[in-house]
Every structure is written in structure tokens, then in C-alpha cells.
N, C-alpha and C positions, 0 to 999 in steps of 0.2 A: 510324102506318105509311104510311097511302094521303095522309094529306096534312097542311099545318101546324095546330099546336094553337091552339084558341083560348079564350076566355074564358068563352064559354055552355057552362053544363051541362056544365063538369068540376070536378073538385077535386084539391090534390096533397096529398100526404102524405110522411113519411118526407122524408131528407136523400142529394141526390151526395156521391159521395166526389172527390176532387180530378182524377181525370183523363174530364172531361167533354168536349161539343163536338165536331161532326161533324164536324170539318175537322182534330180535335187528330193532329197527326202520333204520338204516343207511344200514343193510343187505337187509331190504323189498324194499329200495328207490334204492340200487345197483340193484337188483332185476331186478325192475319195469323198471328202466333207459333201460333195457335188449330190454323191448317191445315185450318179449317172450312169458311171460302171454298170455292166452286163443288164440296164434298164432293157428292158421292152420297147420297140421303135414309139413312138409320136409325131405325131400329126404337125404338132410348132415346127418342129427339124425337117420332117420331111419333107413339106410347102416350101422349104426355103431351097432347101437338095433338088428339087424337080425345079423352081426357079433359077436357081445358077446354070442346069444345065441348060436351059431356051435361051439364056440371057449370053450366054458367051458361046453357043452351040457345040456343046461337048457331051461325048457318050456316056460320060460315067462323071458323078459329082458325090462327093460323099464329106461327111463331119465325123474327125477321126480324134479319138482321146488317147494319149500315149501313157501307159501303166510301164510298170520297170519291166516287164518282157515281154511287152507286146500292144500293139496297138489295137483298139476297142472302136469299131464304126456303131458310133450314135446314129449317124441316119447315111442308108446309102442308097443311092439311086443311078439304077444302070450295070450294078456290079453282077457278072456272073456266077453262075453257080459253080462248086460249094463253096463259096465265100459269102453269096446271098445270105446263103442260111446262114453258116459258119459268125458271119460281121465281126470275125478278128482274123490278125495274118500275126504271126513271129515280128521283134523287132527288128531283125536283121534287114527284112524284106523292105521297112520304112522310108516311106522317103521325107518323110513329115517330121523324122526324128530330127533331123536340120533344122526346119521349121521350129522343132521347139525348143532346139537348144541353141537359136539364135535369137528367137524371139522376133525376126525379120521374115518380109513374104519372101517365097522360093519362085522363079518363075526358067521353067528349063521348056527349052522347043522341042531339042532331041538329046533324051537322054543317053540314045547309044554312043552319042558325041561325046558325052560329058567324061572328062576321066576320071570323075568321083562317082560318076552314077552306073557308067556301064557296063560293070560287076555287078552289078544290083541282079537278085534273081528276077526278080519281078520283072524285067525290061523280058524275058526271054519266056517264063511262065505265065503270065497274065499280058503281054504287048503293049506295055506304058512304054507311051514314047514321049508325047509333049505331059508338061505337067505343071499347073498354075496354082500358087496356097498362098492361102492368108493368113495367118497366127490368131486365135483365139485366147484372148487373155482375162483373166479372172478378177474382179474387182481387188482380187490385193495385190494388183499386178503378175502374178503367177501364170503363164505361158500353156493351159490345159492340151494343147492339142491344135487342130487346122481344120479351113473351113478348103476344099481342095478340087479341082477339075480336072481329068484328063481324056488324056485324045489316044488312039492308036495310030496318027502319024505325025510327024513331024511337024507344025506350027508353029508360027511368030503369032505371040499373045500381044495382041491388042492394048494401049494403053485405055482405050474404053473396054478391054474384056477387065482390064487387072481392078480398073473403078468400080465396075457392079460387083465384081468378086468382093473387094473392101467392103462396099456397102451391104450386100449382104452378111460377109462377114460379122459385123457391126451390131446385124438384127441378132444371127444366132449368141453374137456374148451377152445381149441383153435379153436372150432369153433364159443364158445361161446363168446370169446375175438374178435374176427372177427366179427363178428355181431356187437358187442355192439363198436368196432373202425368203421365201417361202418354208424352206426348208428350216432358215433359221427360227425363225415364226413357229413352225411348230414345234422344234426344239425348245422355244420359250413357254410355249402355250402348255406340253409336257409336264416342263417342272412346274411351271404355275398348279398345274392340277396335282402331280403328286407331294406338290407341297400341303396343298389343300386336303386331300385329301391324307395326306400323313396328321397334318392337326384335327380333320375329324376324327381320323384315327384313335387319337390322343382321348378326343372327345367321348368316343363309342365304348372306350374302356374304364373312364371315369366313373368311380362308384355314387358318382350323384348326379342329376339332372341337369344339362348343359343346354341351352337356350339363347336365339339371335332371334331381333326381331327389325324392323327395317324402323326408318326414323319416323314413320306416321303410328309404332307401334303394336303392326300387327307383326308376328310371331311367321318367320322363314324358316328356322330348324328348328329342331326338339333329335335330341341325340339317343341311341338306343335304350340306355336304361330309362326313359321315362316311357319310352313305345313300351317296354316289357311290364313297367310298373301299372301304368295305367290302362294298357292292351288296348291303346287307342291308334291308329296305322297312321304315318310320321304328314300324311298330305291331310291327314281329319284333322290332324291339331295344326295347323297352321292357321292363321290370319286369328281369329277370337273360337278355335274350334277348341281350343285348349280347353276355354272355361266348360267343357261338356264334364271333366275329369270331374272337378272339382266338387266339394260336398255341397248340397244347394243353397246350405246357410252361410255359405262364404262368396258366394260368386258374385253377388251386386258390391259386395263392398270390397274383394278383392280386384274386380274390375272399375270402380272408382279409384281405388289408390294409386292400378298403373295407369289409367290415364293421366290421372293429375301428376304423378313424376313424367311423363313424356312429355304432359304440355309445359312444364315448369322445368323442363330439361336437367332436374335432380336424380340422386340416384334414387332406386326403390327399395323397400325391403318390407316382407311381408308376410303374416303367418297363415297359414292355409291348409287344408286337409283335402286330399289327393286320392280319388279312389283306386283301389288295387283292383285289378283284373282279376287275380285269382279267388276271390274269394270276395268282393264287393266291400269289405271293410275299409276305411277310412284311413290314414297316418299321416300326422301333422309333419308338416313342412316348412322349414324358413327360406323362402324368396328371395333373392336378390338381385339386383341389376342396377348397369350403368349402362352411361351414354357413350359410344365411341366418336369422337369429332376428329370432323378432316381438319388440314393448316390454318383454315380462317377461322374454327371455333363451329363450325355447321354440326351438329349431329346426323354422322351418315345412317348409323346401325345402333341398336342394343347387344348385350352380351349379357348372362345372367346365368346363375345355378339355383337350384333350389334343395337345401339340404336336410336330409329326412331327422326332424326331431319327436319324432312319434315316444319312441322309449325314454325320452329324456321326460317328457310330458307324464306317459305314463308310472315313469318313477316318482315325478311329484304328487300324480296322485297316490299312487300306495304309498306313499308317505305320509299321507292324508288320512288313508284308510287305516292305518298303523295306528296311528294320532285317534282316530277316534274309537280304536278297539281295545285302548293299553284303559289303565286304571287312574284318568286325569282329571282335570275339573275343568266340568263343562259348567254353563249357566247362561240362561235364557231375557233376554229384555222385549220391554215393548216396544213400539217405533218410535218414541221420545227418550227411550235409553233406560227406563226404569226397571230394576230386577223383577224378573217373574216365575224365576225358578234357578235354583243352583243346589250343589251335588257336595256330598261332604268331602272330597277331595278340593273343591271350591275352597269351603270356607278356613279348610285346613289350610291351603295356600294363604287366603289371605288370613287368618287369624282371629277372622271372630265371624258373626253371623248375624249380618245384614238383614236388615228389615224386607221382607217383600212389597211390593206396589208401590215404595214413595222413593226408593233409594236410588238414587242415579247409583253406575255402573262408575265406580272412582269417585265418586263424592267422597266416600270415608277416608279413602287412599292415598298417601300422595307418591303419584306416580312420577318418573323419570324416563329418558330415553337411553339407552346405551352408550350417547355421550355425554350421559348427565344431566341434559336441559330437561328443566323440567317440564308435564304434560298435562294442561287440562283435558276436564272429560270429554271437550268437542274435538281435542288435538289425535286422543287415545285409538287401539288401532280399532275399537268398537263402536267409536265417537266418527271414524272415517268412513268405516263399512255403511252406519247408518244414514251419513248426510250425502254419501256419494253414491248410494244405492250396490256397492260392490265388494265381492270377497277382499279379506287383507290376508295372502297369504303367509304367514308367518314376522312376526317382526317383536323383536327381543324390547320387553319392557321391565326395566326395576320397582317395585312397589316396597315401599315404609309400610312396615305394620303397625298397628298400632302400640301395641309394645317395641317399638323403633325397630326392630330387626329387618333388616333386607331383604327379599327373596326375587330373585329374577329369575322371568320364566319367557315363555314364548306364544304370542298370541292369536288364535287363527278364528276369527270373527265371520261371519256369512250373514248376509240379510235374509230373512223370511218374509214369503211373498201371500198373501191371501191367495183366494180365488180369481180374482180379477186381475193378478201382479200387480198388484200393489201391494206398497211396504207394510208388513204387518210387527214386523221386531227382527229379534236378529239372535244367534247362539254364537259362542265364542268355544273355543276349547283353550286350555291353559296350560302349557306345560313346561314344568318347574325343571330348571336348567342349571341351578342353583350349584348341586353336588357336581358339575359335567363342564362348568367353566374353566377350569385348568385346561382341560382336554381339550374342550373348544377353543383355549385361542393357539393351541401346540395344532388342533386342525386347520384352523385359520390360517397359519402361518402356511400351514402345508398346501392349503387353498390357492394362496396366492402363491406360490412358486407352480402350481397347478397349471392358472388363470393366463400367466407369465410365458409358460411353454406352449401353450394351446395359441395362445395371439402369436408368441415367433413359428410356430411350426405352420407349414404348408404342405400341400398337397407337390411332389415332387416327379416332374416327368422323368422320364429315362427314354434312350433307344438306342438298342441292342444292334450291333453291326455284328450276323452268325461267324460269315467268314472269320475277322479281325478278333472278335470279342470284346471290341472295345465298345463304351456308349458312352453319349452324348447325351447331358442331363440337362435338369433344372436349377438354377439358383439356389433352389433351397436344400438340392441333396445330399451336398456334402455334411451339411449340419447336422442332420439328424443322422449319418455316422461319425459324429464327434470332430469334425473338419472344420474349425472357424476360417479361416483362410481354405477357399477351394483347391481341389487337386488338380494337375495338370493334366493329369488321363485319369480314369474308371473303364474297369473294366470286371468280367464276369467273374475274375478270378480274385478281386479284389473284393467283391461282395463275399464271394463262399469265405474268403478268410476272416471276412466279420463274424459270419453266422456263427453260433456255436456249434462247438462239435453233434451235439443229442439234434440239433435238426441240420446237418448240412447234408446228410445223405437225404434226407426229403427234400432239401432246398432244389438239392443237383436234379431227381427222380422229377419234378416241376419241372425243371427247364428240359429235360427230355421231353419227359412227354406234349410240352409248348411245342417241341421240333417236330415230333413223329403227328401226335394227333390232328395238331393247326387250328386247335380252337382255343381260347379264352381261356385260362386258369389264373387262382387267386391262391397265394401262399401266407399265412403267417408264421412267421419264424420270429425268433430271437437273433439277437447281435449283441457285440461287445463295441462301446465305442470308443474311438481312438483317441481323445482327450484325457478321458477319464475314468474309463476301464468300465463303465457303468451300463448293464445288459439290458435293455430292452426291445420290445417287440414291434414288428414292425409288417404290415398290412403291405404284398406286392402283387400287385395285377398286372396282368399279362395280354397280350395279343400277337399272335405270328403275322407277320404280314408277306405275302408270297409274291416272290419274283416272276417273270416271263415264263420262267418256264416250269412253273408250278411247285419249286422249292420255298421252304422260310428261308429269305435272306434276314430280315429283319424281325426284331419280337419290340413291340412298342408297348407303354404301360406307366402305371404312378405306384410311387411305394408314399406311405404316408406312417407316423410314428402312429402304434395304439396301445402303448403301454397303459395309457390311463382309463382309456374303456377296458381293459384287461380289469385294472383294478379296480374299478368301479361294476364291473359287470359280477366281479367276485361277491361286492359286500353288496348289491341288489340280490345276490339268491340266497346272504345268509340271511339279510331282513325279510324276503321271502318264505324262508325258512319259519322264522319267527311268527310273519303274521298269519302262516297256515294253521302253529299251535293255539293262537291267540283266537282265531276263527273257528277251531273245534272245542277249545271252553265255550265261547260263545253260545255254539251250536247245542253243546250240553247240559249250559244252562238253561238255555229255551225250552229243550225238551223237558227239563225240571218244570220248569213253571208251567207249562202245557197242562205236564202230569197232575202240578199243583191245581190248576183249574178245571179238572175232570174229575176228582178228587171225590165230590158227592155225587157222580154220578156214575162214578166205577164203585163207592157204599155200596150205594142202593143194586146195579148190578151183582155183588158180590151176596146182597143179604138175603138175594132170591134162594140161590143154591142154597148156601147155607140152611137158612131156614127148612129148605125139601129134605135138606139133610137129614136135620135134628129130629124133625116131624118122621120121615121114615125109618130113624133109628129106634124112635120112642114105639109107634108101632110095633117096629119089630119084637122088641123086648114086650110089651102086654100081649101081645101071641104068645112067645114063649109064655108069659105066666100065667096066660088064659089055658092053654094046652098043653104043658110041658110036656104028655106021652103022648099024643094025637098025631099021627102020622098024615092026616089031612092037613094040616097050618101051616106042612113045611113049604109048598109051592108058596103060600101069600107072604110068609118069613121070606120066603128067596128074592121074591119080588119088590119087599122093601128095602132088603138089602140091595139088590141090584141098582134100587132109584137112589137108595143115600151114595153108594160108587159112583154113578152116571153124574150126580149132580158136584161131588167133591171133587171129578175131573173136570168140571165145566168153572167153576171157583177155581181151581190151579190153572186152568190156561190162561184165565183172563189175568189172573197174580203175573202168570210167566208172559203172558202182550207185555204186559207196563213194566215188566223188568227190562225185560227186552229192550223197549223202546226207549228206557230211560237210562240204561246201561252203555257205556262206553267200550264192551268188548265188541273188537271186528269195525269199529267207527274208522272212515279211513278206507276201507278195504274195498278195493270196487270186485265184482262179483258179474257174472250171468244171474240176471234175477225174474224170475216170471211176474210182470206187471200188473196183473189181473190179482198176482198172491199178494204182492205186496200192497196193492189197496184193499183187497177183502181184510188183512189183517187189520190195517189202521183203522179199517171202517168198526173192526172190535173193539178198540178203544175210544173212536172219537165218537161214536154216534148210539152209545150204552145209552142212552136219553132220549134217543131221538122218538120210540114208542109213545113213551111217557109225555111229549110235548105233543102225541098226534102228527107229528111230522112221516110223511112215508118216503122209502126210500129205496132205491134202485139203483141195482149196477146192471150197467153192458157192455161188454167186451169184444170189442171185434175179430174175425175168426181169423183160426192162423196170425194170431198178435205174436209178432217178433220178441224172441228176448231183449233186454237193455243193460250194458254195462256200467251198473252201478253202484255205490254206494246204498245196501238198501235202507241203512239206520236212519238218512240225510233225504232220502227220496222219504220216506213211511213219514216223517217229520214235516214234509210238506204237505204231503197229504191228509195227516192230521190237521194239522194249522186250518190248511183252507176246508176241511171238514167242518172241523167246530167253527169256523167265521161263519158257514154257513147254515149251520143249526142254529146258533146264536141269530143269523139276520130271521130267522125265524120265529123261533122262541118266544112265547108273552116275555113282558118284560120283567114279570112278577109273577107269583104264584096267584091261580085264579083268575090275570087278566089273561084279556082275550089278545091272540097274535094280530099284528097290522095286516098279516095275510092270510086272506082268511083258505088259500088254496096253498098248504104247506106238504113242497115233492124237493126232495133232494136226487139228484140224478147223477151218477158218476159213471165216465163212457170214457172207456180206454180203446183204439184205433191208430191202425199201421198211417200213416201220413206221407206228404211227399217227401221226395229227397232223404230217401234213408230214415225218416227219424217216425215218432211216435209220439199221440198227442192226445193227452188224458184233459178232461173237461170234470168241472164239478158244478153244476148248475143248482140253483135255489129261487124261489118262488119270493122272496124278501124282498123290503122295500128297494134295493137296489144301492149303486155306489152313488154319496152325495155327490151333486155335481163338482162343488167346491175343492171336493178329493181326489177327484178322477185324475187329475195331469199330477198329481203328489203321491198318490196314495202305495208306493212302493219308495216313498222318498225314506229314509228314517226318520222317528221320531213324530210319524202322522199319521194320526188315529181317529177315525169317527167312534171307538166307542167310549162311552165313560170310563175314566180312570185306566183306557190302555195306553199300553207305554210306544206304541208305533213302531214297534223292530220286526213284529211276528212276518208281515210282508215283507219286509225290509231284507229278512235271513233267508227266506223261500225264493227270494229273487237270486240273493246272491250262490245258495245250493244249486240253481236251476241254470243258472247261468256257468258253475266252474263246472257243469255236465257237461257245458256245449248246447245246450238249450235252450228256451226263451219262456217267459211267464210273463203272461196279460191276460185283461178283462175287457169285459163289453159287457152290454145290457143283453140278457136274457127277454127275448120275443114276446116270452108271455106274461113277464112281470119278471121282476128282481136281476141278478147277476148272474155271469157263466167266468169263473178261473180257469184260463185254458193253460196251458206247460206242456212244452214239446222234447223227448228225449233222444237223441242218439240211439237208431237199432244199433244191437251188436252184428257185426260183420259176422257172416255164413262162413264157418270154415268146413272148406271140403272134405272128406274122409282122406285120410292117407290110404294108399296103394297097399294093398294086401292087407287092410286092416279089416275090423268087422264089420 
């Protein structure tokens, strides 16, 4: 240890094993692997250091590890100061270096004797004289260092001192083996976890909801974007806390489907609506899951994503709503299938005009299916809706006219349900596809190379090494940079030269700011691909993941292709576009016919003035010719002049309401509108009758009532609507009879509400809503009155809803109904800074 071995008065025994030599580099790195180096003393080592010294009775005993310059005391006992503290000396000074680069014990009596050792400083600076080691060797056979005794005189070591020396020795390599298999242990346990944690990694950045559930089926992760979607915290959704998310009409029957895939060890898949945190609305979901099995076929775990098809859902209905606002043929059956109503766009399609009440729906017709087999009328898609109880959303039929001509159209049938849900008949809509078949099948074609890319493409991991720049992907990334055959490296440099040039400076500006900020960024860009020069876009998420010492070494994330939501997202805002037009006709023809059914009762308001008019003109004029010189007649001339002006202004505003109201300038235009104005106005047109019927009628407004940003042509139109419903549930129902109510109060109460909004009431004393109507009575096309057409709710819903507000009824307390609609106040904007 303290210095070289020499020939006097020792002996060696036993044999090295191959990785000897103080200089051996594979010895230094066994060594180091150790993690012993400059440790902190221990209690293992030192029990053994204070046992060697009683055992062979010597003053100094110490466990020394030999580094390339210099020797490291693991545990020592007895040694003076400053080497206590110090616990290293210079290699020079070693005596132990023998020891390790023979790999045999050293056993010297007197080193001053020795003519290898007594040069040694150490014999003259520290007083080593006798000196006994045993070699400490490493499970790979590598030589770390000596377990060592010495004396300050001269001694013959004992062949019983050199045996406990061994057998001690013996303990410290197995403790030394323990350590460095402990050490290995954690080494493994390490990457076990940062492997784990790199694939939740992976997980946490995925743009859709990532899910493990254990093999009895409850639910162990839920990855971050479902915590953020559903703002439910990641231990609430574990085991069956999930189903809390979920909307209440799916959760018995989404939790029967995943039991029965777990007990039936199938996969799952499943449609479901997910509430959002921010805002409590609902967004449909497709579910999915499999079972992971260990080697004998057991299911250990689930795995499962759930991918948001809300908008997809929703484009099928506005495609719906499209369909039923264009100029098509609708027609109505009863629940045996016979006609009960149809639309001259109907009988135009089919070509003549069908009997009501006897005709089944295809009796006349002979219909086909789009691969020519022909269709009876139980086959048909309105013959399906009604025996299976359920919508057929669109499905392409050819019908023979009866003039032989073909026309194929597309069929979208619904059951109608009475008041009880039960089947009452069904409506179809029809729409003729006839002139748009070329197109359709050049879209089809284009469908299916669509349908084709969408099942090859996947969701493709990457991970970014910052140092190198190089990453390590997924199977499917090269593909979707034009790469059938993968490449051999990717790297960061090799992305920016896909992107095109109009986004690579943003590409780059994203991967900085990935570096500096350390949080989460999403890029779309464009690329050109390498096959076939063909540009498309492509969705890349991002995640830094930080080193030790608080740097991005790593950015983890999936790029996935979205050229075809690009495309698709385009012709969803020009149909958009379209069904907003198609929604302001609507809107302006309701207000026609509104106007049309107010019609005698804005006469009869117009004939009042009038008539004051004429009567105060005529006056005036037999004054003049009773008095022509009489300077007394002019005050009562004045005054009749004044009543015929007063009254001809009262006749033009009510002309100027209904122009207004029926006029399409400013429709569209949302505004600051005072709420309280724009019902008093309506109330001038909707309730001109209301006197004349004995109905009374009251407004109240709450104080400090907030502005509202809106539309007021689209707002005054609902307020008429539900005005006159409610004059009308009043009304005799003939002239002369008496009303059902015999206590007739119309009440209109405007009031700030919670949550920013604002909520107008139209109350009526009336027999009230039939019960049969009440869960429909905003459906279209459902009407309790005689000969209406069932839109007028229908339109007042759909105005009040693209406000951002809501329209519903209840029973009114003291007889009849209350229409309540709630609008958006407009936000307070503060003055600006030095303004007035």
C-alpha cells in the first residue's frame, strides 16, 4: 500500500485473474463502474477495518483502491492525521501498487530490509515497517485495490494472521460485488424508468386520448390531453372514475360494451361523447381498445385511444340541415307507409301525383338500388326507417317513372314519434342526384384513393437527439415523406429540406422556440415528397424533454399527414358559407308570412289614423267655409290640423315597423342594441289586436338592462313570433266567441341574468303547451295550431341559439305558458386613456 514490494520476508500465494496492472485502463473503468471512488466512509468497510486490526493485532488496518495516481482509503482505521482526514497518499508512496499489479498478497516483516521497499517514503514519513495485504478482486476478475495491515516494528506475520486477513478480505469483495450488483440494479431500474417514461412521453404529446387499463379492466393511465379535455385530475379517472366524463346517455351502455370486450377478451370500439371542461359541451368520440397478452396468451393489460369525431358528426349534420333548407322533395307517410303529405318538388321528381291516404310510398314506382337489384317498398330506405324504428341516413335509389324515364336521387327518411314515442309515420327528404352523377363517381373515385391513404397513414413518432440532430422514428414516417423503403438516418436537417420554402422559416422559429421556451408546440407546415414531388401538409407536435442539468437534450412528438382535413375543412366553410345564405332566405321569408298573418290587424290599426285624419281634414276645411274672415276659427283650424299631422305620423311609423321588419337591409349585421327598444318596437307590430281581443298587456324591464350584441332584424323576429303565439293562445277562436281564458295578460320581462347573459320572458294566460308537444314543440314541422306549418319555433330556436343563447318553455304558474330566450350581454368596453 505505503510503498513497492520487495523480496525480503514475504511470500505469495494463490493466482491473478487476467485483468491485473495499475495502469490497466479496463481495471480503472471496473474500478470507477464501483462508484467507490472519493465515497463517504461506511459502516460495511469499517466493521471489517476495526476487525482485522483485533484479529492480527495491528495499529493501522485500512481498504485502499488504487486510481492511476494515487491510492483512495475506502475505510481506514488507526491512520493518523492528515491522512485521516486526507484518506489518499500519491502513488509513489504505495505499497499496495504490488499488490495490484500482481494480483498476489504482499506479506513484508521489515520493510527497511526490503531492497524494493526501503526507498519507499512512507517507511521514513509515516513508520511502516511490517506490512500484510490481500488483493481485492472484482467479480470480473479485475484486481481494485488491498484489504492491508501494518505494524510500526518489525514482525513475522503469522500464517493464522495471513488467514483471517484472507477471510476478511473475502467479506470486503463481497461487499464490494454487492455494491457494484446494486449499483447495476439501479442502472437497470434508471433506463427501465426513462424508457417508461420517454413512451409516456410520446403518450402526453399525442393529439388524442391515450389509455391502459389492467386485465380486470379498470382504467391505470389516462394521458394528458384527456386530464385537459375532460379537466378531470389523472387519479379521479382511474378504475370506473372515467365514466364521470362521459355524457349520462352513454355511460350504461358504454360501460356494458367494455365489460363485455374484457370478459370476452375482444377488442373494443366504441362511440361516446366526452364532456370538455371548458365549457361543459359534449364531443363525440371513437373508442378503441385491445388486449395486450403475455407468452402463454393471458391478458396482462389494455391499451386504447379514443379519437375525437365530434366535427366529423357535426358535418353530417349540417349536411342534414343543408338538405333540409335547399328546395327538395320532402313527403310525409303514416306508420303503415301510406302518403300523407308531399311537396311539388316531390311529385316533380317522381312524375305524376300520387293519391293521398291509400298510396303506399313505391307502390307506383319501380324502384332499384344503385347496383340495379331491384327494391320493394318494405326493402326501400323508407320501408327500413319505418319497420326498424330508425333514421336512414342517405342511401342512393333509382326510381322508373312512369313515363319510363330514370331519375336517381338520394334518400334521407326519419321516423316520427307521437307523444308516447311511439311510431306515428315518418318524413323522407329526396334529393335528385340525377344531373351530379358524372361528378359523383369522378368524387368517388377521388373517395377512395382518400379512404386508401387514411387506413395506410399513421400517426408517426419521432425523437429528436438536440446535440446529434439526428432522430429516431416510427415505421410509418418515412412514408409520409414519400420514402417507400425507410431511410437510414433522419435528421432535423433533412425535415427543413422537405418543408417548403414559404414555411421553413417558421418550421425553424418552432424548433427554437421548442429549445428556449421547453414547452409543447404544434406546427403545420407543408412538404414536398420525395417520390413524387407531391406537396402536402403535415401536423407536428412537439415536446422538449430536459436533461440533468436542466437543458432540452431531447424534443419527443408525432407528425401525422392532414392534408385531407386541410381539404375537407376548406369545402365545410364554403358549404357553411352557402347554408348561412340559404338560412337568411329562410329567415326572410318567415318574416313575410309573419307579416302576412298580421295583415288585418295592422288594416285595422292603420284605419284608426287614417280615418282621424280625413275626419280632422274635413273639419278643418267647413271652418274655413263657415268663417273664411273670422280670426277666432284659426286656433280650432290649428288644432285640427295639428290632429290630422299627429295621426299621419302615427300611420307612417307603423307602415315604417313592417317595412323594417320585413325588409332585408342591415339583416346580418350584429349591432349594440338596446333590448327593452327592440321589444317595445315588435310589441308595435305583434300585438296591434291585442286591445281589440281584451288581452292586456305589459312590459318590464330590469334596471341597468345591459346592451346585447345582435342582429336586431333576427332578435324583433323572434319576439314577434313568440308574441303573436301568444296572443293567438289567447284570442277567441272566432269572432264573438268567448276566449278559453277567461283572465287574458300578456307579460314581456326583460332582465340582466347570470353568467353575462340576459333573459327576456314572454308570458300568456292561455290554455298552455299540449302535453303531446312539449318534448317536440321546437322540432320542425310541429305545430298545435290549425293549418300551421311548424318552422315558426323551429327558426326562433335556431336565431337564439347561433346568438349563443338558449330558447325554452315551461308552464306558467297561474295558467298558460312562459317563452324564456337568453342572450349574450355585450362586453363593457372601458374608455380609452385620455378619451372623453
Amino acid at each position: 500500500m505505503l510503498s513497492r514490494a520487495g523480496a525480503h520476508g514475504r511470500s505469495r500465494d494463490g493466482g491473478a485473474g487476467p485483468c491485473v496492472g495499475g495502469g490497466s485502463g479496463s481495471r480503472l473503468a471496473a474500478l470507477r463502474a464501483t462508484g467507490l471512488l472519493d465515497s463517504p466512509a461506511e459502516e460495511r468497510f469499517d466493521r471489517l477495518t476495526r476487525l482485522a486490526r483485533r484479529l492480527v493485532r495491528a495499529p493501522i488496518a485500512l481498504v485502499t483502491l488504487l486510481d492511476d495516481d494515487r491510492q483512495f482509503f475506502l475505510s481506514a482505521q488507526g491512520l493518523p492525521e492528515p491522512l485521516a482526514h486526507l484518506r489518499e497518499t500519491p502513488l509513489h508512496s504505495s505499497f499496495c501498487r504490488r499488490v495490484v499489479e500482481t494480483g498476489l498478497p504482499l506479506v513484508v516483516a521489515d520493510a527497511r530490509a526490503d531492497p524494493c521497499l526501503r526507498g519507499n517514503p512512507a517507511i521514513t514519513d509515516l513508520g511502516v515497517v511490517a506490512y500484510l495485504a490481500m488483493p481485492l478482486v472484482l467479480p470480473n476478475n479485475c484486481v481494485a485495490g488491498a484489504l492491508c495491515v501494518i505494524d510500526g516494528a518489525p514482525r513475522q506475520w503469522t500464517d493464522e494472521d495471513q488467514h483471517a486477513l484472507a477471510d476478511l478480505a473475502g467479506a470486503v469483495m463481497t461487499e464490494l460485488a454487492a455494491g457494484l450488483r446494486m449499483r447495476e440494479l439501479d442502472a437497470a431500474n434508471a433506463a427501465l424508468c426513462e424508457s417508461d417514461a420517454r413512451h409516456r412521453a410520446l403518450f402526453e404529446v399525442s393529439p388524442q386520448v391515450v389509455w391502459f387499463a389492467d386485465a380486470r379492466g379498470r382504467v391505470t393511465y389516462v394521458n394528458q390531453h384527456y386530464t385537459a379535455l375532460a379537466g378531470l385530475p389523472p387519479e379521479q379517472a382511474l378504475g370506473e372514475g372515467w365514466l364521470a366524463s362521459l355524457h349520462p346517455e352513454d355511460r350504461e351502455r358504454v360501460r356494458t360494451a367494455w365489460f363485455d370486450a374484457v370478459n370476452r377478451g375482444k377488442t373494443y370500439e366504441v362511440e361516446l361523447r366526452i364532456r370538455r371542461h371548458p365549457d361543459g359541451s359534449h364531443r363525440w368520440h371513437l373508442c378503441r381498445g385491445a388486449p395486450v397478452r403475455d407468452a402463454a396468451g393471458r391478458i396482462e393489460r389494455w391499451i386504447g385511444i379514443a379519437i375525437d369525431i365530434d366535427d366529423r358528426r357535426g358535418a353530417e349534420q349540417a349536411l342534414r340541415g343543408l338538405i333540409e333548407a335547399l328546395g327538395v322533395a320532402v313527403y310525409t307517410t303514416d306508420a303503415g307507409g301510406r302518403l300523407t303529405f308531399y311537396n311539388e318538388a316531390a311529385a316533380d321528381l317522381w312524375g305524376w301525383y300520387p293519391p293521398l291516404g291509400e298510396m303506399l310510398w313505391g307502390g307506383a314506382l319501380q324502384l332499384h338500388a344503385a347496383d340495379g337489384a331491384s327494391i320493394g317498398h318494405e326493402e326501400c330506405p323508407m320501408g327500413v326507417a319505418l319497420r326498424e324504428n330508425r333514421p336512414v341516413h342517405g342511401e342512393e335509389v333509382v326510381a322508373r317513372r312512369p313515363d319510363g324515364t330514370r331519375v336517381t336521387f338520394m334518400a334521407y327518411p326519419t321516423p316520427l314519434r307521437d307523444g308516447t314515442g311511439g311510431l306515428a309515420g315518418g318524413v323522407n327528404v329526396l334529393v335528385d342526384i340525377t344531373k351530379r352523377k358524372a361528378v359523383e363517381a369522378a368524387l368517388a373515385e377521388s373517395e377512395a384513393r382518400l379512404q386508401l391513404a387514411l387506413q395506410a397513414g399513421r400517426l408517426a413518432f419521432w425523437e429528436l437527439d438536440v446535440a446529434t440532430g439526428l432522430i429516431v422514428r416510427g415505421p410509418s414516417h418515412d412514408m409520409i415523406f414519400g420514402y417507400v423503403t425507410p431511410l437510414s438516418q433522419w435528421s432535423l436537417g433533412a425535415f427543413l429540406r422537405h418543408v417548403v420554402p414559404e414555411d421553413r422559416a417558421r418550421a425553424q422559429r418552432i424548433y427554437e422556440e421548442l429549445l428556449e421556451s421547453r414547452t409543447s408546440a404544434v406546427l403545420e407546415c407543408r412538404i414536398r415528397r420525395a417520390d413524387d414531388g407531391e406537396v402536402r401538409w403535415v401536423e407536428v407536435h412537439g415536446q422538449p424533454h430536459l436533461g440533468s442539468e436542466g437543458r432540452v437534450v431531447r424534443l419527443l412528438g408525432v407528425v401525422r399527414d392532414v392534408t385531407e382535413r386541410k381539404m375537407t375543412e376548406a369545402r365545410l366553410r364554403d358549404k357553411a358559407a352557402r347554408l348561412r345564405e340559404l338560412q337568411a332566405e329562410l329567415l326572410h321569408v318567415s318574416r313575410l308570412s309573419a307579416a302576412g298573418e298580421m295583415a288585418s290587424a295592422l288594416a285595422h290599426e292603420l284605419n284608426q289614423p287614417l280615418t282621424a285624419t280625413v275626419s280632422a281634414v274635413k273639419a278643418a276645411r267647413r271652418m274655413l267655409a263657415a268663417s273664411p274672415d273670422q280670426l277666432a276659427a284659426q286656433a280650432d283650424i290649428r288644432d285640427a290640423i295639428d290632429l290630422a299631422a299627429e295621426q299621419a305620423l302615427r300611420a307612417g311609423q307603423i307602415i315604417r315597423r313592417l317595412r323594417d321588419f320585413v325588409g332585408r337591409e342591415g339583416e346580418g349585421d350584429r349591432r349594440l342594441e338596446d333590448l327593452a327598444k327592440l321589444a317595445e318596437e315588435a310589441g308595435v307590430l305583434a300585438l296591434v289586436d291585442a286591445r281589440e281581443h281584451g288581452i292586456h298587456v305589459a312590459f318590464h324591464f330590469g334596471a341597468r338592462l345591459p346592451p346585447v350584441l345582435v342582429d336586431g332584424i333576427q332578435i324583433q323576429q323572434v319576439l314577434v313570433n313568440l308574441m303573436r303565439n301568444a296572443l293567438e293562445a289567447m284570442a277567441p277562436a272566432a269572432p264573438g266567441e268567448v276566449a278559453a281564458s277567461p283572465r287574458r295578460e300578456l307579460v314581456v320581462t326583460a332582465a340582466a341574468a347570470s353568467g353575462e347573459m340576459v333573459e327576456v320572458a314572454i308570458a300568456d294566460t292561455g290554455p298552455g303547451v299540449p302535453p303531446e308537444h312539449a318534448g317536440r314543440l321546437f322540432d320542425p314541422f310541429v305545430s298545435s295550431k290549425p293549418g300551421g306549418m311548424g318552422l315558426g319555433l323551429s327558426i326562433c330556436r335556431s336565431i337564439i341559439e347561433g346568438h349563443g343563447g338558449r330558447l325554452w318553455t315551461e308552464p306558467n304558474p297561474g295558467g298558460g305558458a312562459v317563452f324564456r330566450f337568453t342572450l349574450p350581454a355585450a362586453p363593457s368596453v372601458p374608455p380609452e386613456a385620455g378619451g372623453p
